[in-house]
Legacy VTK file of the C-alpha trace (Angstrom):
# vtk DataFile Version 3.0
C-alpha trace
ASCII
DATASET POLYDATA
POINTS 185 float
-84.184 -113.633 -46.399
-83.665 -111.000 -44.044
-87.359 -109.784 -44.688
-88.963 -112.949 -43.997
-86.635 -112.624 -40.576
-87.481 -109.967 -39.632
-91.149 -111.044 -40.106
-90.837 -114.007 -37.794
-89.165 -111.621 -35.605
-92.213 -109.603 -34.904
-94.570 -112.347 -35.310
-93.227 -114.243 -32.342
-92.440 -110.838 -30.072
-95.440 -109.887 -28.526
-94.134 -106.540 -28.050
-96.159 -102.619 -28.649
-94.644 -98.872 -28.849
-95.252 -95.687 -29.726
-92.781 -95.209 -32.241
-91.729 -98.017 -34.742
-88.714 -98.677 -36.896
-88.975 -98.500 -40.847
-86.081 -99.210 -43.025
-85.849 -100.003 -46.823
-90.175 -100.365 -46.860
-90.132 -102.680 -43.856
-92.045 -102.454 -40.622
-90.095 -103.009 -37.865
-92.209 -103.749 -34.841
-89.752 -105.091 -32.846
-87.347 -101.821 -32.582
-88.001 -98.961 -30.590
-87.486 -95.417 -31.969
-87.722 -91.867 -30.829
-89.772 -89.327 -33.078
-86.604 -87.355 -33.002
-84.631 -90.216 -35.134
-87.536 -91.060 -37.177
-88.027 -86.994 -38.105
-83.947 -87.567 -38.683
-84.449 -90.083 -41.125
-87.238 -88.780 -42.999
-85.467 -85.876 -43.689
-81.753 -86.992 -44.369
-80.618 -85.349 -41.386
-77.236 -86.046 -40.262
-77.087 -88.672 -37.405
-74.315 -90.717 -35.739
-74.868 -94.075 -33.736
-73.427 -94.473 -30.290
-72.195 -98.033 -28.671
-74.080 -98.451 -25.576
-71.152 -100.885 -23.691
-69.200 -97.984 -23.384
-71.162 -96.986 -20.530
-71.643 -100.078 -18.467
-68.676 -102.056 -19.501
-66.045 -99.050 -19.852
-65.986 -95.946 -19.028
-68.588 -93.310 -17.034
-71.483 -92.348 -19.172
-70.977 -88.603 -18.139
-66.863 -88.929 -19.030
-67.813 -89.966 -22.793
-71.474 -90.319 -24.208
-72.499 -86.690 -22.498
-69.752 -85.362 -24.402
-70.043 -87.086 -27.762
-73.640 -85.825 -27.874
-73.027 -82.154 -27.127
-70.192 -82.477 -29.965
-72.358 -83.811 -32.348
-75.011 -81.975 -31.360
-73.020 -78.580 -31.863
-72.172 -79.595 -34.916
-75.661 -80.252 -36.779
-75.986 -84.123 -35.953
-78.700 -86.105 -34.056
-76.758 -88.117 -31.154
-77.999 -91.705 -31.019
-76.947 -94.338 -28.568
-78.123 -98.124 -28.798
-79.046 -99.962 -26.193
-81.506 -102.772 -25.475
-83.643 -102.484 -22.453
-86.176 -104.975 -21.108
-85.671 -106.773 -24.576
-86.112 -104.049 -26.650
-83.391 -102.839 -28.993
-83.977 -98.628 -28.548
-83.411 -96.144 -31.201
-82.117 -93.387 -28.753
-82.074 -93.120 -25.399
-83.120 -90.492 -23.084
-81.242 -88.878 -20.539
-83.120 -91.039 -18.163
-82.438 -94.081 -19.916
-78.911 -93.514 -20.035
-78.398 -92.933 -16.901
-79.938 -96.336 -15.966
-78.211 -97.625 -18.227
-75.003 -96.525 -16.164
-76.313 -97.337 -12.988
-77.230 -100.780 -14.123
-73.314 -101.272 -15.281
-71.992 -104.654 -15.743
-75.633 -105.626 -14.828
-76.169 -104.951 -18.112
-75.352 -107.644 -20.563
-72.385 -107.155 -23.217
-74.355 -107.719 -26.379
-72.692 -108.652 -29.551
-75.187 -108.441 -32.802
-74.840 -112.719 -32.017
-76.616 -112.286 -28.595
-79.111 -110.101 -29.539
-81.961 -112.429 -29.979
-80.979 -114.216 -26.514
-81.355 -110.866 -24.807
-84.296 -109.973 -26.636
-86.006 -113.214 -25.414
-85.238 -113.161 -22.036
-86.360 -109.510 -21.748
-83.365 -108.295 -20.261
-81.356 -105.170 -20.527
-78.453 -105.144 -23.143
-75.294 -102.399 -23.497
-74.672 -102.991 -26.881
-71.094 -103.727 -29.006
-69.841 -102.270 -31.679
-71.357 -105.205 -33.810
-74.961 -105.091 -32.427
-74.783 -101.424 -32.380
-74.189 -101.627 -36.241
-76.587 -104.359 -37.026
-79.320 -102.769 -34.965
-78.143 -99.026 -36.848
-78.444 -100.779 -40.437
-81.707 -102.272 -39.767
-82.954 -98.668 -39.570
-81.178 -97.173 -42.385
-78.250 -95.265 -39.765
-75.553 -95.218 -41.945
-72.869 -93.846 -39.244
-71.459 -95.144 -36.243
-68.772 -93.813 -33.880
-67.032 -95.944 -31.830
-63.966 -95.539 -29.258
-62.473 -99.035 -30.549
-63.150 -101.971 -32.413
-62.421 -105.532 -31.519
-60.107 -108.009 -33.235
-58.013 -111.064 -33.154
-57.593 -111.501 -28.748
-53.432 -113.175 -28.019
-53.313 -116.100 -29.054
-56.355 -116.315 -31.186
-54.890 -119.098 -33.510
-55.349 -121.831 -30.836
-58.087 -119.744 -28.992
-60.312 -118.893 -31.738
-61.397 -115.370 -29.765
-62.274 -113.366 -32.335
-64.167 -110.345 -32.030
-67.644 -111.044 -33.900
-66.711 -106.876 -34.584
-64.977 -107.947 -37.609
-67.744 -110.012 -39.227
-70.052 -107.741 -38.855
-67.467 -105.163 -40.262
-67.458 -107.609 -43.315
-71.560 -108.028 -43.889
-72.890 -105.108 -42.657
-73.637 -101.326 -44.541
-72.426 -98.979 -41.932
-69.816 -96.350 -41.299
-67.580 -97.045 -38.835
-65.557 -94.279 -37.415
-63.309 -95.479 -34.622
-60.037 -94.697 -32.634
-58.482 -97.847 -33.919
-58.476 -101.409 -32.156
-59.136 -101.681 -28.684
-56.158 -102.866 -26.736
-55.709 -106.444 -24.658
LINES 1 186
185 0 1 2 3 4 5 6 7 8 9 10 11 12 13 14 15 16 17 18 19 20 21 22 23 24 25 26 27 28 29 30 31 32 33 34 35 36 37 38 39 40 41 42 43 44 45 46 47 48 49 50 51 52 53 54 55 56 57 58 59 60 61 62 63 64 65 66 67 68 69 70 71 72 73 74 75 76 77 78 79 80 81 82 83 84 85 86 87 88 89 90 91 92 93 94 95 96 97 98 99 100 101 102 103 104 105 106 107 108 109 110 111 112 113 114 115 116 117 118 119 120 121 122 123 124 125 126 127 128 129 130 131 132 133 134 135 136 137 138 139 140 141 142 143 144 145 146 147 148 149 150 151 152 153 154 155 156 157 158 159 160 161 162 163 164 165 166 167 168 169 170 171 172 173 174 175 176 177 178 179 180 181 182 183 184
């Protein structure tokens, strides 16, 4: 099922790049990769996903993603943060695209893995959640993701029903989560 998605995915983007996303023998045209992460892949390097919301809908890109990449980079792993921009859900971001990314700020639409199609279709720029951010890693075969906090159950959430889509995607998708614990109200 997720195959023939996928499939319909790319057959009704009308979207090109230089690098494209393979995971588990599928093409997937509609994700944007850098040669770096597809070298990382290839080769069973380590890597670890980064959240992209962080940095427009938290705190300053140079305060936290900066120095989660020279960490992991010191210690032997590829650094890859997840954002999409102008509807396309990127593999890795450069410097330059982070830093738009951060200048954009709130600009930037929150994207749960439950918006992504709506922000893919409208060809507009997306800071990723911790649930798109692991969707988008598993559909590449990223098996890690580090995260500051994860969502859960808002005050309330009985009557409210706000419920962080964070823990479905928890439940149904393949990833690694490492994270700081929830984040708070």
């Amino acid at each position: 099922m997720a195959s023939s998605a996928n499939s319909r995915l790319s057959m009704t983007l009308d979207l090109s790049f230089s690098s494209k996303a393979v995971s588990h023998g599928q093409n997937l045209v509609w994700i944007k990769m850098s040669p770096e992460v597809s070298g990382a892949l290839k080769c069973g390097s380590p890597i670890v996903e980064l959240e992209s919301t962080i940095i427009c809908h938290g705190m300053s890109y140079f305060e936290t993603e900066k120095e989660l990449e020279v960490i992991l980079k010191e210690n032997g792993a590829v650094s890859v943060t997840i954002a999409i921009l102008d509807g396309v859900p990127c593999i890795y971001l450069t410097t330059e695209e982070l830093e738009t990314l951060a200048h954009l700020g709130s600009k930037a639409r929150k994207t749960a893995s439950r918006d992504i199609a709506i922000v893919m279709a409208g060809r507009e720029n997306g800071a990723t959640t911790v649930s798109a951010t692991m969707y988008l890693a598993s559909k590449v075969g990223i098996p890690v993701f580090v995260t500051g906090g994860i969502g859960g159950v808002h005050r309330h959430g009985e009557n409210t029903m706000d419920i962080s889509s964070d823990l479905t995607e928890l439940g149904n998708t393949p990833v690694a989560v490492i994270s700081a614990g929830i984040k708070s109200i």
